[in-house]
N, C-alpha and C positions, 0 to 999 in steps of 0.2 A: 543540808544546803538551806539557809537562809531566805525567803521569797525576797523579790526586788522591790525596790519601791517603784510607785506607778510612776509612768511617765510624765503627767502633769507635776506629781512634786519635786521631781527631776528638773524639771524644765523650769519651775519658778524658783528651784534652789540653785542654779546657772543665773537666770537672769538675776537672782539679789547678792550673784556675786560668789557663789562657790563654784570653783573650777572643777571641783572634785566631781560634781554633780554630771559632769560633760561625760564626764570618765566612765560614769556609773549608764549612761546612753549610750557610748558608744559600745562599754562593754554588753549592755542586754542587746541591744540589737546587731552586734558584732556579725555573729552565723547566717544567722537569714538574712541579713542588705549583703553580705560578702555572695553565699550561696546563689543568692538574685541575678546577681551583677557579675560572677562567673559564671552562670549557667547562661549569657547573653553572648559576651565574648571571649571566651573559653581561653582568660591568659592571665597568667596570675596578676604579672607587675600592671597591666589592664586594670584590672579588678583592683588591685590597690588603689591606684592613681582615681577612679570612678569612685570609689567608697571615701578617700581621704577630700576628692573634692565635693561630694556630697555635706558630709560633714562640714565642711569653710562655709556652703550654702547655707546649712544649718544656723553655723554659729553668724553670722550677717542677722539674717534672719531675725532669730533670735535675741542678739546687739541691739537691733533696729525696731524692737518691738513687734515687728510684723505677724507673728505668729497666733494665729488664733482658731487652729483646728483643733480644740479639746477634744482630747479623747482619742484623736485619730495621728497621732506620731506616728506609727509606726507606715500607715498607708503613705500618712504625706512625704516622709522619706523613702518610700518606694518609688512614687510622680517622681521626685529631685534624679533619684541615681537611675531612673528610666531614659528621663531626659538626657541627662548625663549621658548616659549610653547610644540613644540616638544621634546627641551631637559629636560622640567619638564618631561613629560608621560614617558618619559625613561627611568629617575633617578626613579619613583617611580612607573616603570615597572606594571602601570596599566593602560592598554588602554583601553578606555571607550567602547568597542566592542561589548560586550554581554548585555549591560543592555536594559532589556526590553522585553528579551528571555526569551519564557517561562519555560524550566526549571528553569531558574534563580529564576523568580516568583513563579513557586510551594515550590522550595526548602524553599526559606523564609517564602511564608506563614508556610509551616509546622512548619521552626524555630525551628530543631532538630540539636544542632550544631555538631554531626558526620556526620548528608548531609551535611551542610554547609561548612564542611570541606573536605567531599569530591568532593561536586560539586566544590569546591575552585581548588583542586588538579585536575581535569578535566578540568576545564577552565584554568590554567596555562599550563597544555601540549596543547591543543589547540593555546595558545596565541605563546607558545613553539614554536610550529610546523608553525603555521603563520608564525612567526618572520625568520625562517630559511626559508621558502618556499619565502618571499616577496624578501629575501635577494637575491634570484638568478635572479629577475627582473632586467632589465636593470633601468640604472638610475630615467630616465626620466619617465616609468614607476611607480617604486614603488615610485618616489617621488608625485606623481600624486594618487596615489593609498592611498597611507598611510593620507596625507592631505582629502580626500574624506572620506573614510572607517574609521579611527579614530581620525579623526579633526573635522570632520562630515560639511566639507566646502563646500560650493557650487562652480558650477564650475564656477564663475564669479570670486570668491575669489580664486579660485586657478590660473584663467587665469590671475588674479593680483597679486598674489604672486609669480608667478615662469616668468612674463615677455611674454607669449606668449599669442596667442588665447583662446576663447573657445573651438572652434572647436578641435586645436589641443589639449587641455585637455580631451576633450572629446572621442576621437585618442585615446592617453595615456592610458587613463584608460579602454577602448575598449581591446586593444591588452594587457594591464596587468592582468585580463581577462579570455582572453585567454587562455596568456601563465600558468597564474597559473590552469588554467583547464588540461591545456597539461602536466605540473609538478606532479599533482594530482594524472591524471593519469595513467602518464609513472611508477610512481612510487606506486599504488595502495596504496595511504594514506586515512584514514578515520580521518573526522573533526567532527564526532560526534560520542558520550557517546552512 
C-alpha cells in the first residue's frame, strides 16, 4: 500500500484545478468523517447525506479561496460535518435524549398508541422546556453542554471540536450544570411526568 499524499498537496492540486485530487480527500478521509458522523446519528442514508454535504462545504470553501487551516484538514472537516450534524437534530427536532429511559421502554412495551402519544406529547414539553432552559446558558457553556448531552460526545471530541482543552470542556459542562440547577430552581420547573 502506497502512503497518501498530505493533504496540503491534495488541496493545492484541487484548487489548481485537478478534480482527481478531490477524490484522493475524500477517499483518505472516507472511514473516519463516515465513522464520526454515524457514530452521531446512527443511520446510514443520514450519514451519507451529512458526509456528502460536508464535502459541497468543502468544495465552496475551497472554490472560494477561503481555506487556510494548514495542516489541520482533517479537524476542520470534522467542525463542518459536526455542524452538519447538529443542524440535522434541529431540522428534525429530535434530540436523541430520552432513549433508553425507562418510561420510554415501558410505554412501548405496552404499545398502546394513546401512551405513545402521550408520552410523545410529554417528552416534547420536556425537550420544550430544555431547549429554552439550555438557551439561557452562556455560549460556551451550552455549546459544551448540548455536544455532550445530545451528540453523546466525549470530552476528548469536544475538546477537538470547539479548539480548547479538556479540562476546560470539562469546566464548561461543570458550571452549565450548575447554572441550569440554579435556573431550575429559581424558577421551580419540574422535568418529569
Amino acid at each position: 500500500m502506497k502512503p497518501q499524499p498530505e493533504d496540503s498537496l491534495l488541496i493545492e492540486r484541487y484548487i489548481s484545478g485537478d478534480e482527481s485530487a478531490l477524490e484522493g480527500l475524500i477517499d483518505k478521509h472516507n472511514q473516519r468523517l463516515s465513522s464520526f458522523i454515524y457514530s452521531k446519528v446512527r443511520n446510514r442514508s443520514i450519514t451519507e447525506d451529512i458526509f456528502q454535504d460536508t464535502f459541497i462545504k468543502v468544495i465552496k470553501t475551497l472554490r472560494k479561496g477561503k481555506y487556510n487551516e494548514e495542516g489541520k484538514f482533517l479537524p476542520w472537516i470534522m467542525r463542518i460535518a459536526h455542524n452538519l450534524i447538529i443542524d440535522h437534530f434541529r431540522k428534525s427536532s429530535r434530540m436523541p435524549m430520552f432513549e433508553g429511559a425507562d418510561v420510554h421502554n415501558i410505554f412501548s412495551l405496552m404499545g398502546d398508541d394513546r401512551l405513545d402519544a402521550e408520552r410523545q406529547i410529554i417528552k416534547d414539553q420536556i425537550d420544550s422546556d430544555l431547549t429554552i432552559l439550555i438557551e439561557k446558558l452562556p455560549v460556551d457553556q451550552k455549546e459544551v453542554l448540548v455536544m455532550r448531552i445530545y451528540k453523546d460526545m466525549s470530552f476528548r471530541e469536544i475538546s477537538e471540536n470547539t479548539g480548547v482543552s479538556i479540562n476546560t470542556a470539562l469546566g464548561r459542562m461543570r458550571y452549565a450544570l450548575i447554572n441550569l440547577r440554579k435556573i431550575v430552581e429559581e424558577n421551580n420547573i419540574v422535568l418529569t411526568n
